[in-house]
C-alpha positions as CSV (number, residue, x, y, z in Angstrom):
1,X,0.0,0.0,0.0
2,X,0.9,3.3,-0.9
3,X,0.7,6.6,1.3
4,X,1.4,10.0,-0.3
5,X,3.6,12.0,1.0
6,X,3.0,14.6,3.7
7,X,3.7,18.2,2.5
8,X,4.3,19.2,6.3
9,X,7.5,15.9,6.8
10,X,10.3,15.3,5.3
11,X,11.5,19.1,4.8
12,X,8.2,20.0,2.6
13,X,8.0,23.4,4.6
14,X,11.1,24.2,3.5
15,X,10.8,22.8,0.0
16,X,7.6,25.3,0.0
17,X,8.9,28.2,2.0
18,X,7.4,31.3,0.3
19,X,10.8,32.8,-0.9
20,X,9.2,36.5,-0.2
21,X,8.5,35.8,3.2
22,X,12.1,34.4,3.7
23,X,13.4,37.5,2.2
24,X,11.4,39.6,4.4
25,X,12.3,38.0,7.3
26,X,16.1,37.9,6.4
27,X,15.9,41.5,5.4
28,X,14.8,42.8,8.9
29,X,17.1,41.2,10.7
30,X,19.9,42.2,8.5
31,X,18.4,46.1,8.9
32,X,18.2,45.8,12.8
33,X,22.0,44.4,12.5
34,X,23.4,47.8,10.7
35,X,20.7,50.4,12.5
36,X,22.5,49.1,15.8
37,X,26.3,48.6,14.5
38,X,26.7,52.1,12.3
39,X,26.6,55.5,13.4
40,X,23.4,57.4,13.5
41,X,24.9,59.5,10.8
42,X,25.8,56.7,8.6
43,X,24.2,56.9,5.2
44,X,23.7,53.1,4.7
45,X,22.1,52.9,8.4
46,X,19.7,55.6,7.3
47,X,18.7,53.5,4.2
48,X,18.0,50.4,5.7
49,X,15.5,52.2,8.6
50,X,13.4,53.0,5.3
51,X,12.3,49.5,4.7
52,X,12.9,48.2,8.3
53,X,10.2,51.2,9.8
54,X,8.1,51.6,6.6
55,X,7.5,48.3,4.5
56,X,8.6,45.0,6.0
57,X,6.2,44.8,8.9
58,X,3.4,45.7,7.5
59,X,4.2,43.0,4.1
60,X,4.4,40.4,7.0
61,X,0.9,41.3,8.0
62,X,0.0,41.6,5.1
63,X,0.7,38.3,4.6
64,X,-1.0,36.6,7.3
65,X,-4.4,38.4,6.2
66,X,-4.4,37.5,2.4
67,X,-2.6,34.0,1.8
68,X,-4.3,33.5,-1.3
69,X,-3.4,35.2,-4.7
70,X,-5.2,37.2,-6.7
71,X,-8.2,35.9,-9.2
72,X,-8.8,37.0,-12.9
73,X,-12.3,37.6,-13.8
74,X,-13.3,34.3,-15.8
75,X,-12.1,32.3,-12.7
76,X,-13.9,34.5,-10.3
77,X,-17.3,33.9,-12.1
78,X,-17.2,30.5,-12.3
79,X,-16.0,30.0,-8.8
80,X,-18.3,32.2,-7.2
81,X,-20.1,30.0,-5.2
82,X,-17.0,27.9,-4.0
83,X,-15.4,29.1,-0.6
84,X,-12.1,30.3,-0.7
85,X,-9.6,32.8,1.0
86,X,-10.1,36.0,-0.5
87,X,-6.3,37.0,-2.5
88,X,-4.6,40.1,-3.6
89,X,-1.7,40.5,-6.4
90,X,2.1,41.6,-5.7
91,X,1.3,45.1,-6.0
92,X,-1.8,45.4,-4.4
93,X,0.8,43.6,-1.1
94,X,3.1,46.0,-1.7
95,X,0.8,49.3,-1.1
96,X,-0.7,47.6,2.5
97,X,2.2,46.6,3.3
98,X,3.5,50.6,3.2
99,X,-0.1,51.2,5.5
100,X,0.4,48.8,7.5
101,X,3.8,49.6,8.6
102,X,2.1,53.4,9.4
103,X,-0.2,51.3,11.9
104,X,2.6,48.8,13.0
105,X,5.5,51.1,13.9
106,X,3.4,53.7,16.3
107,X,1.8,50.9,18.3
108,X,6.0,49.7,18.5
109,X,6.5,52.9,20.0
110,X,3.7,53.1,22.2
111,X,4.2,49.5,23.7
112,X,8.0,49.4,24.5
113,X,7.5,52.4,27.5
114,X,4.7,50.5,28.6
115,X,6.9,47.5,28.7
116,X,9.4,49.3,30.6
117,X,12.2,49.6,28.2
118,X,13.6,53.2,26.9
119,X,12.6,54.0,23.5
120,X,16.3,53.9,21.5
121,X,17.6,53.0,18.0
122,X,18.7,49.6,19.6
123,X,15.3,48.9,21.1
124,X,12.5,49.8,18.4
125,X,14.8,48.2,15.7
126,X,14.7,44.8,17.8
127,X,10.9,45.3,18.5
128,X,10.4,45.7,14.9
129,X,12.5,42.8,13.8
130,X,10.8,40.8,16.4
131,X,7.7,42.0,14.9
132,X,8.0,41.3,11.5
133,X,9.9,37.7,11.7
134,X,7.3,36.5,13.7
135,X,4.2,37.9,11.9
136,X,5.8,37.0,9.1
137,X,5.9,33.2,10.2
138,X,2.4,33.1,11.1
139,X,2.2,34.5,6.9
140,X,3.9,31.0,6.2
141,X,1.5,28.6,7.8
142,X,-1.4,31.1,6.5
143,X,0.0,30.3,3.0
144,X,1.1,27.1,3.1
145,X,-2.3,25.6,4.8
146,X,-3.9,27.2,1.7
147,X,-4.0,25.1,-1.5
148,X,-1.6,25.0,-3.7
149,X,-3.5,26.5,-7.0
150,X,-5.1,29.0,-4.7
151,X,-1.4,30.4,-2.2
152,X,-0.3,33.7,-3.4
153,X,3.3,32.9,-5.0
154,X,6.4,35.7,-6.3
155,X,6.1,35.4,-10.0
156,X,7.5,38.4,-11.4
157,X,7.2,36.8,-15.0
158,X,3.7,36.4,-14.6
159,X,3.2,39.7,-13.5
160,X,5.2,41.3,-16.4
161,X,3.3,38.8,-18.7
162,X,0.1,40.0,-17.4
163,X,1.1,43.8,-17.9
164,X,0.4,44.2,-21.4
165,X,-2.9,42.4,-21.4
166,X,-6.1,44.7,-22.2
167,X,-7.9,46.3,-18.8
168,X,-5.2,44.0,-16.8
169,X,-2.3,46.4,-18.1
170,X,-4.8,49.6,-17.0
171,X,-5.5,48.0,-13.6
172,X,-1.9,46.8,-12.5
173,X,-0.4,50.4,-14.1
174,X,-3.1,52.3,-11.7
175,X,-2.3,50.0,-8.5
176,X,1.3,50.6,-9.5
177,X,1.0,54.5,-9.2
178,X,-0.5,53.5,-6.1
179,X,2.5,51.9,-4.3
180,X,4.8,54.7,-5.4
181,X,2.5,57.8,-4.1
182,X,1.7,56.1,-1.0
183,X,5.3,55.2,-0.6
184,X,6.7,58.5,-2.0
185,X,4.7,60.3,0.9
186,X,5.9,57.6,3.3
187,X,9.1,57.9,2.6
188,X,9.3,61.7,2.7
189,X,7.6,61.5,6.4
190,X,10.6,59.1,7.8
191,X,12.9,61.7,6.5
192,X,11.0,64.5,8.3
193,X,11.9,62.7,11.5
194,X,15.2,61.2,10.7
195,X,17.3,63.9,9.0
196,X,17.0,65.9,12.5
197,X,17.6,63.0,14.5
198,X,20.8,61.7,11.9
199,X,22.4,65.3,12.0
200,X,23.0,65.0,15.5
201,X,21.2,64.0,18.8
202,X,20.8,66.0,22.2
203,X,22.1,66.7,25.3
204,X,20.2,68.0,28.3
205,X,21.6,69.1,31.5
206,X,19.5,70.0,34.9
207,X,20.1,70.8,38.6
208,X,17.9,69.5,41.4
209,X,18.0,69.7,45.3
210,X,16.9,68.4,48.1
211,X,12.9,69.8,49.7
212,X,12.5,69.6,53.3
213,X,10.7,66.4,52.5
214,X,13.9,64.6,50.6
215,X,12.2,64.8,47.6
216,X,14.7,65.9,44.2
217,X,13.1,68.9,42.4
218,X,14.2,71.7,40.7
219,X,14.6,75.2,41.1
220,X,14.9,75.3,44.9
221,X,18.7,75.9,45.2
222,X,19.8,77.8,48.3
223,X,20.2,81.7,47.3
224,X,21.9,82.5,50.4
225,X,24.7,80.5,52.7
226,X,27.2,81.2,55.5
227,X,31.2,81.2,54.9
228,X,32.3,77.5,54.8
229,X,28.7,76.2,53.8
230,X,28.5,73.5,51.0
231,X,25.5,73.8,48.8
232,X,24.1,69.8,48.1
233,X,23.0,69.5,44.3
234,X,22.2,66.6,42.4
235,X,23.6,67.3,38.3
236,X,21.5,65.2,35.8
237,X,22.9,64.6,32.1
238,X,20.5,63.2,29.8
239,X,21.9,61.1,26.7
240,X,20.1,61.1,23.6
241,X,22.9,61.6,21.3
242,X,22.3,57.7,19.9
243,X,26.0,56.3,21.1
244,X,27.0,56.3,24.8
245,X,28.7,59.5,25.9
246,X,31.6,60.3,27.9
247,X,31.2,63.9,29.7
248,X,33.2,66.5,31.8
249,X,31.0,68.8,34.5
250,X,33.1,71.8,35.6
251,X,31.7,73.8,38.4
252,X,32.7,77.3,38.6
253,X,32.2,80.4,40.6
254,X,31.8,83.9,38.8
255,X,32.1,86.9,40.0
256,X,30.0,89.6,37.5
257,X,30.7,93.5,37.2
258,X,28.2,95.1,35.0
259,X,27.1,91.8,33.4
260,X,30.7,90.6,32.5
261,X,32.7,87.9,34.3
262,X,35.2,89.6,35.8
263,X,36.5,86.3,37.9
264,X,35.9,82.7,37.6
265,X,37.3,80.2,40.7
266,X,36.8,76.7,39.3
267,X,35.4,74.6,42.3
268,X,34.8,70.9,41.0
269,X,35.3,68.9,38.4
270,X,33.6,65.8,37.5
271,X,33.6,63.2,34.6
272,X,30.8,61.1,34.2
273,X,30.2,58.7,31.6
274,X,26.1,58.1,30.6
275,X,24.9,55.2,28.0
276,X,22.8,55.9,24.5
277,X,19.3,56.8,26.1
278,X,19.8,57.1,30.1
279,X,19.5,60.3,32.3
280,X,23.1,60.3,34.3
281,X,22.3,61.5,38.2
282,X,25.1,62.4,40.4
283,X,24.7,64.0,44.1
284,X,27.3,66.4,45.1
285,X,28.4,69.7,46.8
286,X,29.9,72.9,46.3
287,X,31.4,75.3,48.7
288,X,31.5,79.1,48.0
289,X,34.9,81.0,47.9
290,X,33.5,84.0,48.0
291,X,33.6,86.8,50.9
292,X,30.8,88.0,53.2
293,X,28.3,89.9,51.7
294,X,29.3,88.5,47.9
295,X,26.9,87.8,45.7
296,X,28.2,85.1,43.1
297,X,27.0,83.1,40.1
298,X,27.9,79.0,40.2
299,X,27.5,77.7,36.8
300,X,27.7,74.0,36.0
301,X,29.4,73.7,32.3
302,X,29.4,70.4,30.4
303,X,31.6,69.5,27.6
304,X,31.2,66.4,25.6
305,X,35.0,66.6,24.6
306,X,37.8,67.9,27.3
307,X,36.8,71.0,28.6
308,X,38.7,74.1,26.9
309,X,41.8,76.0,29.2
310,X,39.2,78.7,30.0
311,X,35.5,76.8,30.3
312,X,32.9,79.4,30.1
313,X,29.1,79.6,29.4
314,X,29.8,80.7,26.0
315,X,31.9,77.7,25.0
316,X,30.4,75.1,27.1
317,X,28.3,72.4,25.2
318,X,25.2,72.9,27.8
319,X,25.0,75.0,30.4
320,X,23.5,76.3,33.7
321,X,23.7,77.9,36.4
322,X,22.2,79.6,40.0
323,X,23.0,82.6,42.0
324,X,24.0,82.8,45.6
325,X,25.0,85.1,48.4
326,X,27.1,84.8,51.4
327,X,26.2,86.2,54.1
328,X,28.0,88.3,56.8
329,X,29.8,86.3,59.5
């Protein structure tokens, strides 16, 4: 007796492994490997975000919601009453998949906070690769529980074969215009939000102190100490520059005649080094040189680099500062 052969043994998935699917699931993981091994100005990591953010994920899906291909008109009347999986063509995958990506990424972006990770290059590429390889997976079954006269298949001579056929040429030419506007205005939104990112991230840099409750907040810096006193201050550097950061605080009292520093008195100096993404906290003090009755400016000047021979406000990569007085003996 004779039993046919299982298409789900003896390597059949792999024999029948939609090759588009493969490709899309290879293609993301190679984009998440160069967005998180090249520089945020690298021109070949900004190229493979494009597809990675705006067209992969959303194929995947794509994928799992139409397994079937696309019917011509003779074989759509006569099958009419038969049930079947409802198909699309190539191109008519290619546009959702561009729409779908618009839906996918956001809800990326949203989630990974809730899930308590911190939204960086690193992290939304993984989340997206995750994304699509899986989804993409569950396309595979999809497909390859469909029939096999019925699965949607890559045939690009087909397609080209079909182009110059009567309304089919008029059809596939308008659903082609199609995947190029929708991507065209796609593609020009990424870059909205890329280019500035790409140029060059950011650096923020805050004091906070102590309340009378040991809570940190800002703004309530002492204005006034005796000779001697330390002032407690907590520094906070924030890194969103995309690559982890080495940083130098200085800490230096100015002494201002007529809105000019007439004498600086360097009082700390700190180096600090903060990863892609993470706020940097560090609790220390400072103690006044000044003389009774002085009123002086402390400003906390960070350089990305080593500091200059002179740091000032002027030169300093961020900057801020407070004003205090010391008071008479």
């Amino acid at each position: 007796m004779s039993h046919g052969t299982n298409s789900w043994t003896r390597f059949g998935v792999v024999r029948h492994y939609p090759v588009d699917l493969a490709a899309v699931s290879i293609g993301a993981v190679l984009a998440s490997l160069v967005v998180t091994s090249f520089a945020s100005e690298s021109t070949l990591r900004l190229a493979v975000t494009f597809p990675l953010a705006l067209f992969l994920p959303g194929y995947a899906l794509v994928s799992v919601l139409f397994p079937a291909g696309a019917r011509d008109a003779s074989e759509t009347a006569t099958t009419a009453e038969e049930s079947r999986p409802r198909g699309i063509d190539a191109t008519e995958r290619a546009g959702l998949g561009f729409v779908l990506s618009l839906a996918i990424v956001p809800l990326v972006v949203v989630a990974l906070p809730l899930m308590g990770v911190a939204l960086t290059a690193t992290s939304i590429a993984a989340a997206l690769v995750v994304v699509t390889v899986v989804t993409a997976q569950v396309g595979v079954l999809r497909r390859l529980r469909t029939p096999a006269g019925e699965r949607f298949s890559v045939s690009p001579i087909a397609t080209l074969g079909s182009f110059g056929r009567g309304e089919s040429a008029v059809a596939t030419a308008s659903s082609i215009l199609l995947v190029l506007a929708v991507g065209t205005a796609v593609s020009a939104l990424l870059v909205a939000f890329l280019v500035p990112a790409s140029g060059g991230g950011f650096t923020e840099l805050a004091l906070y102190s102590e309340d009378e409750d040991g809570e940190i907040v800002a703004g309530e810096l002492p204005s006034e100490v005796e000779p001697g006193e330390s002032i407690p201050l907590t520094i906070a550097i924030e890194n969103q520059e995309g690559t982890d950061q080495d940083y130098t605080v200085v800490v230096q009292e100015q002494r201002l005649e007529d809105r000019e520093v007439v004498d600086r008195t360097e009082l700390r100096r700190i180096d600090a080094s903060v990863s892609d993404g993470a706020t940097g906290t560090g609790e220390r003090s400072v103690t006044p040189t000044a003389e009774s009755g002085e009123t002086v400016r402390i400003s906390v000047l960070l350089y990305a680099d080593e500091p200059p021979a002179t740091p000032t406000n002027e030169n300093a990569d961020e900057a801020t500062h407070f004003w205090v007085t010391v008071t008479g003996e």
